[in-house]
N, C-alpha and C positions, 0 to 999 in steps of 0.2 A: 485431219482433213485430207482426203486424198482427189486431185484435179479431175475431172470428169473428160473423160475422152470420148471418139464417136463409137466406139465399140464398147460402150458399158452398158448395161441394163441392171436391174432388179427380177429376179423373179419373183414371180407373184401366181406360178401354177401349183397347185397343193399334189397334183402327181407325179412332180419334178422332185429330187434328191436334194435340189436344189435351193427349196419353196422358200420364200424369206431370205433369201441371200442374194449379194451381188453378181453379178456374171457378166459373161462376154461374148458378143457374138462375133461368129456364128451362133445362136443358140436355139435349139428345136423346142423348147416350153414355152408358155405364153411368158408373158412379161414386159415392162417399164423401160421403153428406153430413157437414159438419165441423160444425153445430149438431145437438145432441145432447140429449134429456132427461138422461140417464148421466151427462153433464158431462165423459167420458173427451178431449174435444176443448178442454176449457178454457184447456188451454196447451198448446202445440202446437209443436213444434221439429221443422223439417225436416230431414233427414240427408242431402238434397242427392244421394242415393243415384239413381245412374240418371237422372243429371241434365244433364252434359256428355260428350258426347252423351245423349240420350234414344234409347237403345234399345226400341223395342218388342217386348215380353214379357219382357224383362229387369225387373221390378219397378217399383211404382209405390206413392207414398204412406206411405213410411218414415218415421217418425217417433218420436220420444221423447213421450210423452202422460201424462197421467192414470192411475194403474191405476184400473182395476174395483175394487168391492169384494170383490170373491173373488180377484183375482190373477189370473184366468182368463188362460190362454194369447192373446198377438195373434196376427194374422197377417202377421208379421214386424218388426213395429214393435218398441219399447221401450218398456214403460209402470210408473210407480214412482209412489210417494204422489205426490200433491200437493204436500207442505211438502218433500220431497225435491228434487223440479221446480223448486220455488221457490228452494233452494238451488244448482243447477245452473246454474241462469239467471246471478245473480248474476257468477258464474266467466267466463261468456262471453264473446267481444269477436267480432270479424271475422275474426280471423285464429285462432281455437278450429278443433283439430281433433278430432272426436271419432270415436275408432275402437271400432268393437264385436266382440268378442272372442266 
């Protein structure tokens, strides 16, 4: 797990070298800031989804996250309490497969 700072992002533009990976800004592609007033980035687990290979337009920035306080629909991610997250984590090692149904 690595701390999210205010200059982190995701890209999520499929014309960026970048598409699918973490960044930093300054950064000239679209994409995901991961600091957040919402806090839904607070703990953040990547699903590694569209990852080896990185296909472009095939999906970017999967993740297991924070819910919102209304539950509100992502955009494709996974997102559940916090104290849930937190128990999830725990579970984890290297070799965790996590598949979404």
């Amino acid at each position: 797990m690595i701390p999210i700072k205010k200059n982190m992002g995701w890209c999520d533009d499929p014309r960026s070298i970048k598409y699918n990976k973490l960044i930093k800004y300054p950064f000239s592609f679209k994409s995901e800031k991961l600091y957040r007033s919402d806090n839904i980035y607070d703990i953040v687990l990547v699903l590694n989804f569209n990852m080896r290979p990185i296909k472009k337009n095939k999906g970017s920035a999967i993740f297991i996250h924070v819910a919102n306080r209304k539950f509100s629909p992502t955009k494709g991610c996974v997102a559940v309490k916090k104290t849930d997250l937190r128990k999830i984590i725990r579970f984890i090692t290297k070799k965790t497969k996590i598949k979404i149904c």
